[in-house]
N, C-alpha and C positions, 0 to 999 in steps of 0.2 A: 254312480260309483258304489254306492249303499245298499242297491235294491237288494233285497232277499227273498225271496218265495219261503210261503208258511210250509210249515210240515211238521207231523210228530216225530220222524227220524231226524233231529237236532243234528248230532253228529254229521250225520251223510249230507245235509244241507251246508252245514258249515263247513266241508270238505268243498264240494261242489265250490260254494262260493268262491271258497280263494284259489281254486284253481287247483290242477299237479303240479307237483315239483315238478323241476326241470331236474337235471343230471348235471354230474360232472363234467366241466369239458377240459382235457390236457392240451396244453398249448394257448392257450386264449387269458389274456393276461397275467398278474403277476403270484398270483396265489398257490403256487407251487413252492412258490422259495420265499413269497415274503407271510405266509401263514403256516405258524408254527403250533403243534397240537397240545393242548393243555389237558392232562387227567390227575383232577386238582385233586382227588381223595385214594389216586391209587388202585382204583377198581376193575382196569382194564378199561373204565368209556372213557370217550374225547369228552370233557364236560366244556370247553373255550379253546378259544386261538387268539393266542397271541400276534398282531398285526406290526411287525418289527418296521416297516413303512412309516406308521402314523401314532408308534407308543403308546397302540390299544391293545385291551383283550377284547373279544368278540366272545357270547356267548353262543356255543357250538347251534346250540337250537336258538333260530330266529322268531318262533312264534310261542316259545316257552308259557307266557301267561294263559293262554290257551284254556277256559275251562276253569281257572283261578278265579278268585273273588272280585279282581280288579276287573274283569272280563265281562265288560257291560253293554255291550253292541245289540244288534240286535238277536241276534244268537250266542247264547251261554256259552258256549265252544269254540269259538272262531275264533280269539284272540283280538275282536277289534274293543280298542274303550277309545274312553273319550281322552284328551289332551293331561287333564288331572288326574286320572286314574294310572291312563300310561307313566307320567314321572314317579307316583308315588306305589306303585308295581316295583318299576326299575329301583326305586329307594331300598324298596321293602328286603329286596332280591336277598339272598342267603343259597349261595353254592360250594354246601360241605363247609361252610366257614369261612368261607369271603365273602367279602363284604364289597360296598362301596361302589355298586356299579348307577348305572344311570342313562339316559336318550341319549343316541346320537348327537352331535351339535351342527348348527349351519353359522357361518361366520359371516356370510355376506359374498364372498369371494368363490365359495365352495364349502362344501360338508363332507363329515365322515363318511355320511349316507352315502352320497356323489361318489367319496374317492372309493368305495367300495365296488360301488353298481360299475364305475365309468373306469379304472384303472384295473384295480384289483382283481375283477372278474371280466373285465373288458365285454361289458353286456352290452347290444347293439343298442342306437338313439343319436339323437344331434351330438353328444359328446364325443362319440366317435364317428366322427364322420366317413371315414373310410372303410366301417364297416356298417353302415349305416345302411340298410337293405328298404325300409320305409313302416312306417306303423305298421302294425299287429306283426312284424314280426319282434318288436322289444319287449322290457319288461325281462324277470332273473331267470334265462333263456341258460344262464352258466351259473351253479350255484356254487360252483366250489364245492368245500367239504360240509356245509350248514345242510341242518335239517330243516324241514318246515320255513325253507324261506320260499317264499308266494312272489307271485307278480302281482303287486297290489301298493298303498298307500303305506310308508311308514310314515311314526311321529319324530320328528326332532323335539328337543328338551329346548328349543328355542323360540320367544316369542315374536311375531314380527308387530304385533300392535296390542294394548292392551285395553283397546275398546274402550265402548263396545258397539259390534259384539269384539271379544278378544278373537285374535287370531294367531297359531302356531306356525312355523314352518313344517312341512310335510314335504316327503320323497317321492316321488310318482314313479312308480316302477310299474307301470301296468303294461299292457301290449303296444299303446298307440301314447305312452307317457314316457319322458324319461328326464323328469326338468324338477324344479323348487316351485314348491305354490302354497300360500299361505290358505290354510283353512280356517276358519272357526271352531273353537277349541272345544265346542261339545258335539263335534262329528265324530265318527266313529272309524279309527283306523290301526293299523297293527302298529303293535312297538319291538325292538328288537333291545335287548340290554347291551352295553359296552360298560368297561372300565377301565381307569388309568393307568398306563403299564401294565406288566408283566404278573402273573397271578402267582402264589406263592401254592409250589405243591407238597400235598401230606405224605411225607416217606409212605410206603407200603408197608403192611403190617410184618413183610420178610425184610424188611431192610431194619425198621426196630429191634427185631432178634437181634439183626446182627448186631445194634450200636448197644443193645443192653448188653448184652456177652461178652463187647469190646470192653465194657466201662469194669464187669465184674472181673477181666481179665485182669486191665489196670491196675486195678482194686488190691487185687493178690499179691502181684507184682510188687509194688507198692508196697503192702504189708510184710512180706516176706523180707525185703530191701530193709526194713525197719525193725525189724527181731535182730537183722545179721548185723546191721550198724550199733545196738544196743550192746550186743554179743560182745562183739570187738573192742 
């Protein structure tokens, strides 16, 4: 799962490893109508989506830590850390002034991870069995609108034993994977951020114009109203 080949091109290696994106695919599950686009600072980019299904936000890029200080695999660039680096990543997260995000979770019954890969995006594996074609063809074959999501291992923020050694719940989204499997918490695998509800977004710098202009309108308004009442 782990192996990497040395190389001085770091980048292109870490590329390599996790694979290409897949592409969008229309029609193939439910992320057309239950993922809604978040641009929390106003800039024109998608920075999250909102998952009205399961009352998360999903941060637009899946492998964000990527090259980040938490990013301790075996290549600086690939976005794998270990189990602690991943939640305290996710802790750290700061997008434009939100806060609060954090791992996936696995409950026992199913995970966010699952209703993403298995519903959401309807990615072939045992969960869907009726479109279920046979290993190497699964794994995030449908990405939706996310960047940088890989067919590879995420982390849950869930423990299944605490050892030792300790062990997390992990997503298997690879080719010939599509199931929950506890690993030991100092492997090395991708994390994706989530947070609670609905992200609050920052007006755009032309919608401020307008509400300061409304306020200094008031203002006048206001004042004028208060010379004529005086007057009278």
């Amino acid at each position: 799962m782990n192996m990497r080949c040395t190389s001085a091109l770091a980048g292109l290696i870490a590329a390599a490893a996790l694979g290409v994106q897949a592409a969008p695919v229309p029609g193939q599950g439910t992320w057309e109508t239950t993922l809604q686009a978040r641009d929390i600072n106003g800039d024109g980019t998608v920075d999250a989506y909102y998952d009205t299904a399961l009352n998360l936000t999903w941060l637009a890029d899946a492998n964000a830590g990527a090259g980040s200080a938490f990013d301790n695999g075996f290549d600086p660039l690939d976005g794998e850390m270990t189990w602690a680096n991943a939640k305290d990543w996710a802790a750290a997260l700061n997008v434009h002034g939100t806060t609060g995000w954090r791992l996936p979770r696995f409950t026992g019954s199913g995970s966010e991870l699952s209703h993403m890969y298995c519903v959401t995006l309807a990615n072939f594996g045992p969960c869907n069995p009726a479109t279920t074609t046979g290993p190497g063809t699964w794994g995030f074959t449908n990405t939706g609108p996310f960047s940088n999501l890989y067919s590879d291992w995420y982390w849950t923020e869930t423990l299944e034993d605490a050892g030792p050694p300790a062990r997390a719940w992990i997503w298997a989204a690879d080719p010939i994977s599509a199931y929950h499997t506890a690993e030991v918490v100092t492997g090395d695998y991708l994390a994706w951020a989530v947070r609670e509800g609905d992200v609050p977004a920052i007006p755009e710098p032309e919608t401020y114009a307008l509400m300061l202009a409304g306020l200094a309108l008031l203002a006048g308004l206001g004042g004028r109203r208060g010379r004529a009442f005086r007057r009278a």
